[in-house]
N, C-alpha and C positions, 0 to 999 in steps of 0.2 A: 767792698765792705766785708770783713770778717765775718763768719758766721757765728752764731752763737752754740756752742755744746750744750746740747740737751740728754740725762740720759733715758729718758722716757716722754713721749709726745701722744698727748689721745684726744683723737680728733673725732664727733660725732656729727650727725643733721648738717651734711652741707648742702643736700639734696639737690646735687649737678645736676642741671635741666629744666630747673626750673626759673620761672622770672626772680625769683624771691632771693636766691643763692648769691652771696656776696662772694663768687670765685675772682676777684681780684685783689682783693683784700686779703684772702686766705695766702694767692698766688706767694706777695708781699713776704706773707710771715711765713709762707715752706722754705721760700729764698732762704729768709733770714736765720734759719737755722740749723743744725747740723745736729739730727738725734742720733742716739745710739738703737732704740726701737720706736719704729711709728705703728700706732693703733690707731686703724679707722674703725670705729665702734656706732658701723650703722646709718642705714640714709644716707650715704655716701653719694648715690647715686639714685636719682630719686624716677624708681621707674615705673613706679605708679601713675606720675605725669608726665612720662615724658612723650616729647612730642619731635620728630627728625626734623620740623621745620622753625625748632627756636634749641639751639646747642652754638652758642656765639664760643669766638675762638678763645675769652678765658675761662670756660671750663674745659675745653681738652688742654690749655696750658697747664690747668691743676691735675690732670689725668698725666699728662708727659714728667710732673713737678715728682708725684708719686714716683713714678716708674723708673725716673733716675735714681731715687733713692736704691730702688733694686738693685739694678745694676752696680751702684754702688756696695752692693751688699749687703745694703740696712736689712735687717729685720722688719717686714711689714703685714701684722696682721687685719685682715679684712675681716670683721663680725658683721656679719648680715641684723639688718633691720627689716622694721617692716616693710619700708618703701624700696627695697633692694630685695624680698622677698625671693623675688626668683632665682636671685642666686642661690639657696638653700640648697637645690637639686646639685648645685656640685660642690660641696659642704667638703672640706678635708682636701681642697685643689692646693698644691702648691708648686712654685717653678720656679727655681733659686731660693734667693729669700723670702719671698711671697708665698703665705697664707693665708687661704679662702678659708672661714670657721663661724660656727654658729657663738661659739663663747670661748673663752681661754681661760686654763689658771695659769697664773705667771708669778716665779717665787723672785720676791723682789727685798733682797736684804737680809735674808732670813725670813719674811712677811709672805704669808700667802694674798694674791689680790684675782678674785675673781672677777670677771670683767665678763659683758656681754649688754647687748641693746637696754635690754629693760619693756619691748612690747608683749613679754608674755604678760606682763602685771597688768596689760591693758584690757577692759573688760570688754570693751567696743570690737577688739580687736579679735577677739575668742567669739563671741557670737553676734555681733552686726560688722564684716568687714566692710559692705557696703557703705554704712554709715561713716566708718572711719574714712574710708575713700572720697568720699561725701564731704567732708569735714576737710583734706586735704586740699579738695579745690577750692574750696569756700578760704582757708589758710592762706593759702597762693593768691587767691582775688584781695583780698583784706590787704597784704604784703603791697600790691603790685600799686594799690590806691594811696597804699600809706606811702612809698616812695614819690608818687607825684606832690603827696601836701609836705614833704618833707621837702623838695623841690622847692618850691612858695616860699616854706618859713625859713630855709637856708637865703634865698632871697632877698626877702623880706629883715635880714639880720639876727634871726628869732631862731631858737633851740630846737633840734628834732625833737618828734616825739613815735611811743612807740602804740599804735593801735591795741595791737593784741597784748603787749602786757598791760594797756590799763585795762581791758576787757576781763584778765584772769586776775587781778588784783579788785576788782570788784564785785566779780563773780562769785560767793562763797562755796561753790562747788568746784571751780577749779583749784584755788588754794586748797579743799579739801584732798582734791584727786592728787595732786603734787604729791603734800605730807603724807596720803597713804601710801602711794606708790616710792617714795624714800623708805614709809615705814618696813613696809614689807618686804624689801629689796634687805633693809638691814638682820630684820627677823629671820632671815634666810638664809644670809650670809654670816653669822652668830650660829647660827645652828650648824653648819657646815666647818666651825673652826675658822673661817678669814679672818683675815685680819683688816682686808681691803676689799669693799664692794663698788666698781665703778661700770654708773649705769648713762646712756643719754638719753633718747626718746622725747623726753619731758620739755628740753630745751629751758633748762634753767641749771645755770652753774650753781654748782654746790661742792662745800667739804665742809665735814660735821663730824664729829663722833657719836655717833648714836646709840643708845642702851637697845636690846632686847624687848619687847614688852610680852613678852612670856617665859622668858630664858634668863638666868644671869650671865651677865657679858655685853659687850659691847663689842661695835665696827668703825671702822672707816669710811663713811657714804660719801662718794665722790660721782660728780655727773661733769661733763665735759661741756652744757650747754650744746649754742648751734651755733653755724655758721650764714642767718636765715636774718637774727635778731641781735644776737648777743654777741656773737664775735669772739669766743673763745673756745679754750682748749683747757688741759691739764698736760701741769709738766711736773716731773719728777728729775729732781737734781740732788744730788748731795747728803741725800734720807729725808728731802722735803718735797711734797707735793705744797702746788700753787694753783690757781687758776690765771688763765696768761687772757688778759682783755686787750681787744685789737684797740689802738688809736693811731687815724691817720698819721697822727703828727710826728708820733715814730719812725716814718717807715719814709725810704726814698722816693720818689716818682717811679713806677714800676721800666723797667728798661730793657728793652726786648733784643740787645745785644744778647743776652747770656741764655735766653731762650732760646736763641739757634745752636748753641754747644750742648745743650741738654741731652738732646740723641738727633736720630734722623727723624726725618718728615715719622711719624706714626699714624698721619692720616693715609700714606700711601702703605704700609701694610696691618694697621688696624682699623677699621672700620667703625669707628665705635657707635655713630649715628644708626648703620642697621645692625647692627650687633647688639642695639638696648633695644629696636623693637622687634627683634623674633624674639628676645625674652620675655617682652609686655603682649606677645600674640601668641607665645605657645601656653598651653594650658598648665596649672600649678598641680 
């Protein structure tokens, strides 16, 4: 199958490692297409939780999916989030076309687009990480029950449903914490001259134009959602961003012919099972 040209791909919260990670789904859509830069913007690798005794073999296929692109020569930057945190300490790694980075400004078009996770907005984050830590397995447990009744009512002939957004869609403090965290993402990026602010974290896709509310001017607020709930990305083609929603019905039976051309075994010279936990064991 042809791939599709993309010229910008931004990919957040897939959080590999976890039960909750649709890495075959994602697997699907990297096959499917051919960017000209890939931005992984955060949670990529979720190693807050992760655990060397649940890493099933399609999240290192999405780990091998990335690394081809390398080799290919793609452009691919890595922004640390907060659940990839420990990679911070080697902030400015790169090896070919691979970059390790806390943020990036990338001039696209003539357009400046500031790009980076979006956990500094987070309040939890700055002074209870515990709590947000806290929050993340409780996140992971919610996920892991809601795929069992999702199980049932696929079954049963009946529509999924999603736990956690009807939880923040009736919560009026998570709707709140959303809008402020777009707010101030935008306010920030208006003050600094962008023209494009693309954040994920939140795991709610978005593109808006958003005004200033202290400044005159306006932004670009772009989030990539996740790969956890939403099943999307941001692609950039032609001087258009979109938001790109995964549905099965698109996509072939996944085919693991083309996974053996991808490179060599990378389990027999990267380790990536103990190589995420001396980062989740060495001190931040």
């Amino acid at each position: 199958m042809a791939k599709r040209e993309v010229d910008i791909v931004v990919i957040s919260d897939v959080h590999l490692g976890t039960y909750g990670c649709h890495a075959k789904e994602l697997l699907k859509y990297l096959k499917s297409i051919k960017p000209k830069i890939l931005i992984l913007n955060g949670d990529i690798i979720d190693i807050w939780q992760f655990s060397k005794s649940y890493w099933p073999e399609a999240h290192m296929k999405v780990v091998r999916r990335i690394l081809k692109f390398v080799t290919e020569g793609i452009p691919v930057y890595y922004l640390t989030g907060n659940h990839d945190e420990m990679l911070r300490k080697f902030t400015d790694f790169h090896l070919g076309s691979f970059k390790l980075l806390n943020k990036i400004i990338l001039n696209i078009d003539g357009k400046k687009a500031w790009i980076f996770h979006g956990d500094v907005f987070d309040v939890t984050m700055q002074y209870s990480k515990w709590l947000a830590k806290l929050g993340a397995v409780g996140y992971d447990t919610l996920i892991l029950i809601n795929s069992f009744s999702n199980w049932f009512l696929t079954a049963m002939g009946r529509q999924k449903m999603s736990f956690s957004q009807k939880i923040k869609a009736r919560f009026k403090e998570a709707v709140k914490f959303i809008n402020e965290f777009e707010q101030t993402a935008a306010d920030l990026a208006v003050d600094k001259h962008y023209q494009y602010v693309i954040c994920g974290h939140i795991h709610h896709a978005e593109i808006r134009q958003m005004e200033s509310t202290h400044k005159t001017g306006s932004v670009l607020y772009l989030n990539s959602g996740d790969w956890v709930e939403s099943l999307t990305s941001l692609e950039y083609n032609n001087g258009n961003w979109t938001v790109f929603k995964y549905h099965d019905d698109n996509f072939n039976s996944d085919n693991d012919e083309d996974d053996k051309t991808d490179t060599e075994d990378l389990d027999a010279k990267l380790d990536v099972k103990s190589l995420l936990e001396r980062f989740k064991q060495e001190p931040g």
